[in-house]
N, C-alpha and C positions, 0 to 999 in steps of 0.2 A: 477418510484419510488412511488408506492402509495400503500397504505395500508388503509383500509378502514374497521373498525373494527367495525360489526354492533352489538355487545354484549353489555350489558347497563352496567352486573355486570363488563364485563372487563374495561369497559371504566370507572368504579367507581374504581376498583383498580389502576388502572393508575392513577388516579386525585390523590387519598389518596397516591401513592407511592409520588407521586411529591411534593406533600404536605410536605409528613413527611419528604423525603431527601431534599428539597429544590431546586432542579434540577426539570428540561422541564417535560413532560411527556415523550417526546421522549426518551430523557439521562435516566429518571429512566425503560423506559421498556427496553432502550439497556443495562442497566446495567444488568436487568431483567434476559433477552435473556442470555447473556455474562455469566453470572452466570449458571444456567440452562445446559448451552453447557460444559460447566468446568467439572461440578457434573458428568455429561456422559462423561468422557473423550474426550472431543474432546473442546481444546482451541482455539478460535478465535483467537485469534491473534498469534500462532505459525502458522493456517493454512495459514495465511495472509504473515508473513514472508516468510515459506516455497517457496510460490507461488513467492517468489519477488527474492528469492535465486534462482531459476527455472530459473527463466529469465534470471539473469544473468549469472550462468551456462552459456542458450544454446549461449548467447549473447560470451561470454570467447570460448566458443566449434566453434562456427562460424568466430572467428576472430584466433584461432588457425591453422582452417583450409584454409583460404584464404593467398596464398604467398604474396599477395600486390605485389606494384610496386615497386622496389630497389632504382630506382629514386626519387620516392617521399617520400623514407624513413625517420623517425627523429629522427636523433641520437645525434643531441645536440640542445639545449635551440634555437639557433642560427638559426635552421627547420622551427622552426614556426612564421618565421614571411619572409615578402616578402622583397627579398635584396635590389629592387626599390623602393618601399614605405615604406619599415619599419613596415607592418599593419600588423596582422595575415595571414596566409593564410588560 
């Protein structure tokens, strides 16, 4: 994770963005960036969600396909915990 910006004018607008919003330089260039990406249709943070919606998809598609074991099914409250100990299982 490094970013190493050897520009002196960018590194002046940085300073001045931070300045004037009152935020990190980091926060004012991510806001920066963020902004930038929007104008060009492409929003950060829906690709972000997209990606995490993905996941859980293939994670739903993976457990639909797997029969499990009928024995270790849980079908009431009552499943999840062990009869001798009482703990989760």
């Amino acid at each position: 994770m490094g970013l190493n910006i050897k520009n002196e004018r960018v590194h002046a607008l940085a300073r001045e963005a931070a300045r004037v919003t009152g935020k990190s330089q980091t926060s004012a260039i991510e806001e920066a960036l963020e902004m930038l990406l929007r104008a060009h249709d492409h929003d950060p943070s829906e690709v972000e969600a997209r990606t995490k919606i993905d996941v859980v998809l293939g994670l739903a598609l993976e457990y639909q396909r797997d029969p499990g074991n009928p024995e270790t099914a849980i079908r009431s409250v009552e499943d999840l915990f062990d009869d001798a100990t009482g703990l989760p299982r």
